[in-house]
N, C-alpha and C positions, 0 to 999 in steps of 0.2 A: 504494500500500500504506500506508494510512493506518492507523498503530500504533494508534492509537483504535479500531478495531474491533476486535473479540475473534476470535481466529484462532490460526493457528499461522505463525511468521513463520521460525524457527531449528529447528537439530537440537536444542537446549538446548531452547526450547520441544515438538516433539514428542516429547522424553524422558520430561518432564513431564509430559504429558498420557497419554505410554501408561501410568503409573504409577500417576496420579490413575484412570485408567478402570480397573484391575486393580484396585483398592484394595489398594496397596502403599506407598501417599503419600497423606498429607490434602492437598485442594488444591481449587479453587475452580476447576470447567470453565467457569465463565460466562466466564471471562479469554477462553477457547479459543471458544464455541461460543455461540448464541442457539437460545431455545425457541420452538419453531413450533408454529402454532395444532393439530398433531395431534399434540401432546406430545410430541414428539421431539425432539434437537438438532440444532442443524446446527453441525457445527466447520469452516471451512475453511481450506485450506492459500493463503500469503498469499506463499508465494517458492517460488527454487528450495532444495532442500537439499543439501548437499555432506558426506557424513559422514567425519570424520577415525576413526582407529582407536582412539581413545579414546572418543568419542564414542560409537561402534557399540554397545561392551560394557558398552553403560547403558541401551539400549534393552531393551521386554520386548513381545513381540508383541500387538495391541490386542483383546484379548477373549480369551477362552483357557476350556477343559473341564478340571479338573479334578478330581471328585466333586464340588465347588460352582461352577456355571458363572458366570464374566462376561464375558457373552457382549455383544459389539457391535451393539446394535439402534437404531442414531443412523442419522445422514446423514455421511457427510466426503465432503466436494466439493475434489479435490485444483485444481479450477480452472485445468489445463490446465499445473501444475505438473510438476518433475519432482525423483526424489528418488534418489541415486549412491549409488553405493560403499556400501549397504548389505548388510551381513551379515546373512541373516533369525534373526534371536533365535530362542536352543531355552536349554532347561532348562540345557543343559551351559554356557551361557560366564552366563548372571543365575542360575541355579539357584531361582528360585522362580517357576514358571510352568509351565504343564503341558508333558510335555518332548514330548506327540505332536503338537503342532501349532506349525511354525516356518513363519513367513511375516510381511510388517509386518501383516496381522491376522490372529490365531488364529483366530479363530473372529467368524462373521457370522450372527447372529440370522436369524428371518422377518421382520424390521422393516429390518434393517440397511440401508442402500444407500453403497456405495462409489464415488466417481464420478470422472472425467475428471483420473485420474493418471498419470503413467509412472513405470516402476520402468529404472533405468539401472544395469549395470554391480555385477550383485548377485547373492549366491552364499551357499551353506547351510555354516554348521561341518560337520568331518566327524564325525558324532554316530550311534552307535547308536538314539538316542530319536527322529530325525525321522521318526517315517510318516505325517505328512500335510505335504506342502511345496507352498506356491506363492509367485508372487513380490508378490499382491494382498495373497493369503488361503490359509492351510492349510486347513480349511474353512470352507464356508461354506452355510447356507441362506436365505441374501438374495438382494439385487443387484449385479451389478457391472459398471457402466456405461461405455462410452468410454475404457476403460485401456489402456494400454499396455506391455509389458515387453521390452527388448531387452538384447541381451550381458550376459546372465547364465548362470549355472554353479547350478544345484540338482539335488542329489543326496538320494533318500529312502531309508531304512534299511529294513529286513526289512519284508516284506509291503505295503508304502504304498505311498503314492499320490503325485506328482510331476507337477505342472502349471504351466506359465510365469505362466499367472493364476491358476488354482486347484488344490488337491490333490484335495481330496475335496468334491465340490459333492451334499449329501443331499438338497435342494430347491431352490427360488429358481430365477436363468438370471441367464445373462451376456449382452451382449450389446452390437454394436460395439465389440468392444477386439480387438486382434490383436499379436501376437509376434513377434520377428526376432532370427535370429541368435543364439542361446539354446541351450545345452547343457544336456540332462536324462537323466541316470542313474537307472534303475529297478532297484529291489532284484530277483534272480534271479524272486521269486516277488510282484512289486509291480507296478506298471502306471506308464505314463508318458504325457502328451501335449503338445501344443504349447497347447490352451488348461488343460485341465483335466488329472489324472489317473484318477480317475475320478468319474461321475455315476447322477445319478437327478433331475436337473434340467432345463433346457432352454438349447441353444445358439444364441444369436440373430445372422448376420450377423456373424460373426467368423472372421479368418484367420489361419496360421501362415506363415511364410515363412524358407527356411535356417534351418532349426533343425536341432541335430543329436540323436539318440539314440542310447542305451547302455544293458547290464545290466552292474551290478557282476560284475565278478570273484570277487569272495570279499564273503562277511558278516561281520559283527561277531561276534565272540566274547563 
């Protein structure tokens, strides 16, 4: 892990970078990421990351719909990394982000491609505003390659969608990532699954295994 290459090495670096990619922060991604000959970036993830609880409530999820989208249409090659104890970002703990989509990415472009990450030991606020939760991507209309999400807890609010890798997938596919051991709560009138919650995409060669499901009890008021 040679610090000379532009990457994401710390939770302090990918704070950074989800801020700079919301433009919420001026900030310079060439630190993060190199430009490919089809004008895209590539950002990769250069360790593992271990999020402390201070830490967590500085993160803002990476793309997000809000009447003006910034939406995620790069590359991140998590490179077989792995990233803990994350609490997926919603409007209620940064308050400036759009609050229906909680996941470490909001929202995934047609360009997007998300690659070869695990999500470890990660779980939703309990929020009226999340209906679209996954542990990738709330949604998304790209790719989502070789991930992985295990023991995690996400829970999605009135009518949403709830998926260990994606919430609501409107295009794109996923494909070779699979789940384990994973807890997903679906609002009474919301849908749930082990990869997605729901789609209009395509699922490629991927598995769930011990996962458990539930419908809330009661909604938010």
């Amino acid at each position: 892990t040679d610090k000379k290459k532009p990457g994401i090495y710390s939770a302090e670096d990918l704070i950074e970078f989800s801020k700079i990619i919301n433009e919420k922060k001026e900030g310079d991604l060439n630190k993060f990421g190199e430009l490919q000959e089809d004008g895209r970036m590539l950002y990769r993830l250069w360790a593992d990351i271990d999020f402390s609880d201070k830490e967590i409530n500085e993160l803002i999820p990476i793309g997000y719909y809000d009447g003006a989208s910034v939406i995620f249409s790069s590359i991140f090659d998590g490179q077989g990394h792995t990233i803990s104890n994350l609490t997926l970002p919603d409007k209620s703990v940064n308050n400036n982000v759009d609050a229906g989509h909680s996941g470490l990415f909001g929202y995934i472009g047609n360009n997007g491609v998300v690659k070869n990450l695990q999500i470890m030991n990660a779980k939703t606020v309990e929020s009226p505003s999340c209906s679209n939760v996954g542990g990738i991507a709330a949604k998304s209309k790209g790719k989502i390659l070789n991930c992985t999400v295990k023991h995690s807890s996400f829970t999605a609010a009135s009518g949403g969608y709830v998926g260990a890798i994606c919430g609501n997938m409107t295009d794109g596919y996923i494909k070779n990532c699979y789940t384990q051991n994973n807890t997903l709560t679906a609002p009474k009138n919301g849908y749930a699954g082990g990869i997605i919650g729901g789609s209009c995409g395509k699922i490629l060669n991927c598995y769930t295994y011990n996962n458990s499901y539930s419908r809330k009890k009661r909604e938010y008021t």
